[in-house]
C-alpha positions as CSV (number, residue, x, y, z in Angstrom):
1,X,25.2,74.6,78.2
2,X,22.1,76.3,78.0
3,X,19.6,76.4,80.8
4,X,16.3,78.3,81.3
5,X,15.5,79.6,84.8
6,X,12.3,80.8,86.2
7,X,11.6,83.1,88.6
8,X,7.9,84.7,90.3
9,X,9.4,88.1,90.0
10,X,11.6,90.2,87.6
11,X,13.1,92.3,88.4
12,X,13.3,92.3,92.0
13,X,15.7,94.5,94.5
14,X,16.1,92.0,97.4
15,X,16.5,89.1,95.0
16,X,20.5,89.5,94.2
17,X,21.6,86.1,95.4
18,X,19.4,84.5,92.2
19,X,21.2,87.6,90.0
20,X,24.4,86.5,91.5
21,X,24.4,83.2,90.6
22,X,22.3,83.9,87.1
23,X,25.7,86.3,86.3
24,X,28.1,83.5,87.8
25,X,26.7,80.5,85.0
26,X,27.0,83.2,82.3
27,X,30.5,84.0,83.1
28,X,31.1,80.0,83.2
29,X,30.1,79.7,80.4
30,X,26.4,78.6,80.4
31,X,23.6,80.4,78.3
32,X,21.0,81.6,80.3
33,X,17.6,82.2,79.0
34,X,15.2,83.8,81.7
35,X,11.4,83.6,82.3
36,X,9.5,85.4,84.9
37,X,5.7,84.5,85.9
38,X,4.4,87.8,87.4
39,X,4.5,90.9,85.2
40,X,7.4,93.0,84.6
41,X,8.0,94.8,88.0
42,X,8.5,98.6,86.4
43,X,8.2,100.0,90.0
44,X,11.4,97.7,90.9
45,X,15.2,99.1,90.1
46,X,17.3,96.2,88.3
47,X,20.9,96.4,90.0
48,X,23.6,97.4,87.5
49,X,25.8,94.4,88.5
50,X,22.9,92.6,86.9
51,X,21.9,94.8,84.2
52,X,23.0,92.3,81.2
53,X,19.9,89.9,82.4
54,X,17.9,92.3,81.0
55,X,18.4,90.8,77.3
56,X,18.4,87.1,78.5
57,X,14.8,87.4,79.1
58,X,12.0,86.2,77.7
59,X,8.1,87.6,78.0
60,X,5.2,85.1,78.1
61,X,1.7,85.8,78.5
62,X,-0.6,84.0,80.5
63,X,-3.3,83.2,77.4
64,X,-1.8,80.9,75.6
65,X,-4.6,78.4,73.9
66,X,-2.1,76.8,71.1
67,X,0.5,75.6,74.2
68,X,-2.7,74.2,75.9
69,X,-4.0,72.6,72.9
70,X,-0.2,71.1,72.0
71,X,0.4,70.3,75.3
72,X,-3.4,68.0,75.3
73,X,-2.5,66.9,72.3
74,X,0.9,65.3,73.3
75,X,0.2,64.2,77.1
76,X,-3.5,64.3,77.9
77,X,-3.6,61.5,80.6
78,X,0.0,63.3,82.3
79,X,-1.3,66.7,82.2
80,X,-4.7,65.8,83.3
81,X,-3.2,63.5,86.8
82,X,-0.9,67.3,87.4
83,X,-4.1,69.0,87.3
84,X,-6.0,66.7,89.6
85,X,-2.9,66.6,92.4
86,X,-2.7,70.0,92.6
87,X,-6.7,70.5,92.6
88,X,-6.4,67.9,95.7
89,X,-3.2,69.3,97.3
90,X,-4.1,72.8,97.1
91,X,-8.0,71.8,98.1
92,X,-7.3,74.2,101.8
93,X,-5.7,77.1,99.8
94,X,-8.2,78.2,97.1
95,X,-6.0,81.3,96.7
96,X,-3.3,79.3,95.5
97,X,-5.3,76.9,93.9
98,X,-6.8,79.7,92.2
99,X,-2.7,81.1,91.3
100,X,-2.1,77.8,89.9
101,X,-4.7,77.2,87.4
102,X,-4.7,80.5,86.3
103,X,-0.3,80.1,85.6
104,X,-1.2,76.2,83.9
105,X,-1.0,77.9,79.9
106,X,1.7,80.4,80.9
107,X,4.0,77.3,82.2
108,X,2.9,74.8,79.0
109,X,4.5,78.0,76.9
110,X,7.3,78.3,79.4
111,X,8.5,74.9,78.4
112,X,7.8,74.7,74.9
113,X,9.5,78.2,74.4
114,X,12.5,76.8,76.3
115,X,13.0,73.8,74.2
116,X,13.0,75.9,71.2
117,X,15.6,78.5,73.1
118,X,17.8,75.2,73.0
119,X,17.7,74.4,76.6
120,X,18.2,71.2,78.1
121,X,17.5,71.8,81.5
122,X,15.5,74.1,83.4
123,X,15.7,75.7,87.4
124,X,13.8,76.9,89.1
125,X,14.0,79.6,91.7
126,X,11.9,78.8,95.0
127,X,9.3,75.7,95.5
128,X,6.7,77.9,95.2
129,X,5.2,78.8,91.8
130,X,8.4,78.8,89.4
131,X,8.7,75.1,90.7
132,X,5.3,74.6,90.1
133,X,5.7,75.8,86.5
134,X,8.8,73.6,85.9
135,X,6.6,70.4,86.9
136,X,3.5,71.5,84.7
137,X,6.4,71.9,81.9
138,X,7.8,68.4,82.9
139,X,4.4,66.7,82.7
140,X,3.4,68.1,79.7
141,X,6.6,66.7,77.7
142,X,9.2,69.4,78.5
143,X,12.9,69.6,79.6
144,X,14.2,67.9,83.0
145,X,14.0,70.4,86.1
146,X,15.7,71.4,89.4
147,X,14.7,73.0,92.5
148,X,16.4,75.6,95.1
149,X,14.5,75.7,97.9
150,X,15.0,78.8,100.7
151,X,12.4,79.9,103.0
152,X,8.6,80.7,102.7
153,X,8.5,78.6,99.4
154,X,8.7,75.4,101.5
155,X,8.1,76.8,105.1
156,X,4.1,78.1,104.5
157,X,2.9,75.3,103.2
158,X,4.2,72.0,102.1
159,X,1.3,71.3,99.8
160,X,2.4,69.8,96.2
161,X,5.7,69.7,97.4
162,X,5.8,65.8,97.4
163,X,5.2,66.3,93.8
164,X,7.1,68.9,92.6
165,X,10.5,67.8,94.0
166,X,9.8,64.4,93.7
167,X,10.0,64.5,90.3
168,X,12.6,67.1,89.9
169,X,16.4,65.9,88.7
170,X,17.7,67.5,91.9
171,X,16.6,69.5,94.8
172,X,18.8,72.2,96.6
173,X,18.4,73.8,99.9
174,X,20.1,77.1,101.1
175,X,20.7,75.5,104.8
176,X,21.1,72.3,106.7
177,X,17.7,73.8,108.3
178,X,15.6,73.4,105.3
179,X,17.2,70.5,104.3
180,X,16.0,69.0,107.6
181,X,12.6,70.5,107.5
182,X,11.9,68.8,104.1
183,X,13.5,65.7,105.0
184,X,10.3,65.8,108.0
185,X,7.6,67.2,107.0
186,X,7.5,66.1,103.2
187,X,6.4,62.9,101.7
188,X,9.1,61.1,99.8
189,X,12.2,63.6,100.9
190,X,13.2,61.4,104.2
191,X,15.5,59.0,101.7
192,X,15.9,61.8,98.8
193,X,19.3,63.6,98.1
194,X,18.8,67.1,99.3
195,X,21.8,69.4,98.2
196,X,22.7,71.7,100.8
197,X,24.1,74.9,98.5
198,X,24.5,78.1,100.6
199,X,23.0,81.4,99.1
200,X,26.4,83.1,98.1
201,X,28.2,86.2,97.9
202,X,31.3,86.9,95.2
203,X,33.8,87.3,98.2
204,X,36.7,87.8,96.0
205,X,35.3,91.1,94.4
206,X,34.6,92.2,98.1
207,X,36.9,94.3,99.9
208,X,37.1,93.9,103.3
209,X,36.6,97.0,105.2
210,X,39.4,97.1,108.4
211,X,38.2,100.1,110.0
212,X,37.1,99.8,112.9
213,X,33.6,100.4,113.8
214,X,32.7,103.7,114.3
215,X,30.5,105.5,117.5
216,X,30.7,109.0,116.5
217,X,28.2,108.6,114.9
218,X,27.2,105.2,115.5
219,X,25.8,104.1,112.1
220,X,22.9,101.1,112.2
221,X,22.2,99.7,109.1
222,X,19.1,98.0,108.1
223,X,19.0,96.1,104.9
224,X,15.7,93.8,103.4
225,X,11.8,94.3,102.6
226,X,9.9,96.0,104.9
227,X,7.4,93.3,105.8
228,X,6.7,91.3,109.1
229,X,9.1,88.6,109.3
230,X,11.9,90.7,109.1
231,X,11.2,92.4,112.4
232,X,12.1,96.1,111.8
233,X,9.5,97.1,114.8
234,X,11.7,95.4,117.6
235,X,14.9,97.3,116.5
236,X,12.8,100.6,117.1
237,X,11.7,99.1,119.9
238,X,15.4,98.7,121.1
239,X,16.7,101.9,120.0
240,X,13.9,103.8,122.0
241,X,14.8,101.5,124.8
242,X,18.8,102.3,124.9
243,X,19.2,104.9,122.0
244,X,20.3,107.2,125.1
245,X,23.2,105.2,125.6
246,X,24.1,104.6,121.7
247,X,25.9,108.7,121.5
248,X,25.1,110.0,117.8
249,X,23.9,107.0,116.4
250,X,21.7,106.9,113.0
251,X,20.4,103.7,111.7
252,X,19.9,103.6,107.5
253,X,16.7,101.6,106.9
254,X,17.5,100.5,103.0
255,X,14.4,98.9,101.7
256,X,10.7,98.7,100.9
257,X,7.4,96.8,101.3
258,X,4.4,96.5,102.9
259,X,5.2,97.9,106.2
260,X,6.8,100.9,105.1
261,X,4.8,103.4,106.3
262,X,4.0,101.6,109.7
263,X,7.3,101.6,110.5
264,X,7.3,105.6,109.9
265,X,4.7,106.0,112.1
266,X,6.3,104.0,114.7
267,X,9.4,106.1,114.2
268,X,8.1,109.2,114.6
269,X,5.7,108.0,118.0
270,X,8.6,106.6,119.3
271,X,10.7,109.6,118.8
272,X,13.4,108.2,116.8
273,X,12.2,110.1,113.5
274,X,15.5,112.6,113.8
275,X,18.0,110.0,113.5
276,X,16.4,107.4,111.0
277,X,15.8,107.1,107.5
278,X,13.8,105.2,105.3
279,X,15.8,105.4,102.0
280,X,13.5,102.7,100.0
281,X,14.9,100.2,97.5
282,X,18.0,101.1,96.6
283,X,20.7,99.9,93.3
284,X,23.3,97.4,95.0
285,X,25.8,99.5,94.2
286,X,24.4,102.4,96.7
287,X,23.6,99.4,99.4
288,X,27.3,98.2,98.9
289,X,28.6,101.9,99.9
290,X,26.0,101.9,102.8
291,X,27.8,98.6,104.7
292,X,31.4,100.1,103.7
293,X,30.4,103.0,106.2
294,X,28.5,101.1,108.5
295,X,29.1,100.8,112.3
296,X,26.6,97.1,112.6
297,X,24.6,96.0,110.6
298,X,21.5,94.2,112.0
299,X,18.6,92.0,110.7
300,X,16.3,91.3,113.3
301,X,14.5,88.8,111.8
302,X,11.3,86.8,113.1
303,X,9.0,83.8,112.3
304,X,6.0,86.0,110.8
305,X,2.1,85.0,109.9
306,X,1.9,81.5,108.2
307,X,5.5,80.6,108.7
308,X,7.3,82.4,107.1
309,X,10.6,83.2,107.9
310,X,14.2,83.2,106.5
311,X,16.4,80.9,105.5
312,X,19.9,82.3,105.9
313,X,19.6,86.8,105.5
314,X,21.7,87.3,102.4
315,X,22.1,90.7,103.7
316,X,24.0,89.1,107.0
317,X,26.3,86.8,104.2
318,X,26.6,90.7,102.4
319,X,27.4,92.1,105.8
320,X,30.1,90.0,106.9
321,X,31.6,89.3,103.4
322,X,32.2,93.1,103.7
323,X,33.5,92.7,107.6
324,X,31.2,94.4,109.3
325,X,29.8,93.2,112.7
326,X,26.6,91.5,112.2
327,X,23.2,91.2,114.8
328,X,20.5,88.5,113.9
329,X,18.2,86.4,115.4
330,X,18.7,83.0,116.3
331,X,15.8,81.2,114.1
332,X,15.4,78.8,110.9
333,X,19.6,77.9,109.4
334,X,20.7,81.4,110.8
335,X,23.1,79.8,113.1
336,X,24.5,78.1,110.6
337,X,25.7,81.3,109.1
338,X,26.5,83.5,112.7
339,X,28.2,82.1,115.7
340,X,26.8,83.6,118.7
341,X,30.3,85.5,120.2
342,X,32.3,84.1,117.5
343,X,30.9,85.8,114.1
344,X,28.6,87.9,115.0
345,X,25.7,88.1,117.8
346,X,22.5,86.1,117.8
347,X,19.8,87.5,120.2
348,X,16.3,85.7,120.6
349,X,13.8,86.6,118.0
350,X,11.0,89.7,119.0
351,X,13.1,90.5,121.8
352,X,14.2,94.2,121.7
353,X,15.9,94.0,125.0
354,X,18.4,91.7,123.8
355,X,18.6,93.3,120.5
356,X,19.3,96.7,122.5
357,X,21.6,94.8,124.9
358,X,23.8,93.4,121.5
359,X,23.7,97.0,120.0
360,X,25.6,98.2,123.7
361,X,27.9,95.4,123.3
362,X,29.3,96.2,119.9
363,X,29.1,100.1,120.3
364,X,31.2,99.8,123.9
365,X,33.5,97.3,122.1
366,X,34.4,98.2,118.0
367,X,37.5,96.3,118.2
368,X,35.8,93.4,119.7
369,X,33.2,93.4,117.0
370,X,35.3,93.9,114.7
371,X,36.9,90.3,115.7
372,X,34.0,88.7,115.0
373,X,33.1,90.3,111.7
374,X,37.2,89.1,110.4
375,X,36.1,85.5,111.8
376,X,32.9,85.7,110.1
377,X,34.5,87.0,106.6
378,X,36.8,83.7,106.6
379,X,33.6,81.9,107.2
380,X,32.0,83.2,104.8
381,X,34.9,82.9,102.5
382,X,34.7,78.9,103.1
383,X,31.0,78.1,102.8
384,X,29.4,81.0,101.3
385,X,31.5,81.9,98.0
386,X,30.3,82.3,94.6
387,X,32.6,80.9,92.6
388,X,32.0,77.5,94.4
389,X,29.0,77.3,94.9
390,X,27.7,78.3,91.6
391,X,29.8,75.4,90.1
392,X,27.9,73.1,92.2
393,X,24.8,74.5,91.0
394,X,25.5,73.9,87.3
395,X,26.9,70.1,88.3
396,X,23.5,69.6,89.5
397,X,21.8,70.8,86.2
398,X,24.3,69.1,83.6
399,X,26.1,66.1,85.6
């Protein structure tokens, strides 16, 4: 078995489910040869559990006149109906129009340099652009294709999406959620096999940790981008509203993006500054130590600007794979992941009074919350394991 995958980004610090399951078909037994479509992210660490993808990688440029000129050559009337749909679909998003054309040449090389590879199939990772990619490289006379959709890639805009998992050999969603969302809102998915696949964690390699939650000090931990829909501003928000009644707590913000420094400044007006820190991106190995030695961990996620919003945290799978008590918000296939009461606590989204209130609840009750992080460990361990769900993954490709 040899399959090519394509991504947007490589490498990519908040991306380790795709490195999970990309180091789960190599140890299976499946060759993996990897493209990426934006340029090499040199600002981005590459997690040493994933290091060896380094040298399954291959670079393509985006000028690439002999794949366009092949590609013409082979399937002129095919490629030129894929250029008019997406012209049409993308007619309200000129930006992504714009993204589109401009990846066309990239994509043709993409599939004629995975044919050469020896592939037979290619996947690719989100709706957005890699499955955009994967359908230019169909249409053009390249190798069968698959889809896992997630969050933002089919929740912003469900332009071309008809298309591009139409024609794709199988479609896979991360909840029951998105499965339903395409199943509504896209043409031609209503009676289509949708493959419900859970982002996963390698459970078996996790230990559990059976302490139980500590309050002196009180450890928060905050795991994800730093960008609107994941909400960071309503857990200060909550801490400056019952911080007071927290004792020595300290809350590890592990992560980076475009609301960084906002955040800081929040921080700092709000007078939390003291007892948070902004580490950045961090190696998984360093995030891994962080929920060993945390109290809670929380993701207080939201529906942000244009839609988009999670599918199911992988930091809330990470969180209770390690058995640590786990706060989210109740939005998009969340609940299909955390209980409220039973494996963790949901709270609404933007609501830092709740959030605060769930904070008081596991900090006056460890053992409690502890409870719920063991139930949400086994839960985890039935729906959300590697092993399983990475075999499913390569059925789909090669059945």
């Amino acid at each position: 078995m040899k399959l090519a995958v394509i991504v947007t980004e490589y490498p990519k610090s908040t991306e380790t489910f795709i490195y999970r399951d990309l180091m789960a078909w190599h140890e299976m037994g499946c060759e993996v040869v990897l493209y990426h479509l934006a340029p090499f992210r040199h600002d981005q660490p590459l997690h040493g559990f994933a290091a060896p993808t380094r040298g399954w990688v291959r670079e393509v440029g985006f000028v690439q006149p002999g794949a366009v000129a092949r590609a013409m050559a082979r399937r002129p009337a095919s490629l030129g109906r894929a250029v008019a749909q997406m012209t049409a679909a993308y007619a309200r998003h000129p930006k992504m129009l714009a993204k589109s054309l401009a990846l066309l040449p990239k994509a043709l090389a993409i599939a004629e340099d995975a044919r050469a590879q020896g592939c037979t199939h290619v996947h690719a990772e989100f709706a957005g652009h890699p499955a955009t990619a994967a359908w230019l490289g169909q249409r053009a006379g390249g190798l069968p294709y698959s889809v896992s959709c997630r969050a933002h890639d089919i929740f912003r805009t469900q332009a071309l999406l008809a298309e591009k998992l139409g024609e794709a050999k199988a479609v896979r969603t991360v909840s029951d959620f998105g499965a339903r969302f395409l199943r509504e809102r896209v043409r031609g998915m209503s009676d289509r096999e949708l493959h419900v696949i859970h982002s996963s964690v390698d459970v078996g390699r996790i230990a559990a940790v059976e302490a139980v939650p500590s309050t002196e000090p009180f450890r928060i931990l905050y795991v994800g981008a730093l960008e609107p829909k994941k909400g960071v501003e309503h857990l200060l928000d909550a801490l400056a509203q019952v911080g007071g009644q927290l004792g020595d707590w300290r809350l590890d913000a592990i992560g980076q993006g475009p609301s960084a420094e906002a955040l800081q400044a929040k921080a700092v007006a709000l007078g939390l500054a003291d007892r948070i820190t902004f580490h950045g991106a961090r190696p998984f190995e360093q995030v891994a130590a962080a929920y060993g030695e945390a109290s809670v961990c929380v993701a207080p996620s939201v529906i942000g600007p244009n839609g988009r919003q999670e599918g199911i945290p992988n930091v809330m799978i990470e969180a209770l794979a390690y058995q640590r008590p786990a706060i989210t918000t109740a939005i998009s296939g969340i609940p299909e992941l955390i209980e409220d009461g039973v494996t963790g606590l949901l709270v609404p989204q933007a609501d830092a009074a709740a959030l605060g209130a769930a904070l008081l609840r596991v900090y006056r009750d460890p053992a409690a919350a502890l409870a719920m992080a063991r139930r949400g460990r086994t839960h985890v361990e039935r729906e959300f394991d590697l092993a399983v769900n990475a075999r499913r993954q390569l059925e789909l490709f090669f059945g």
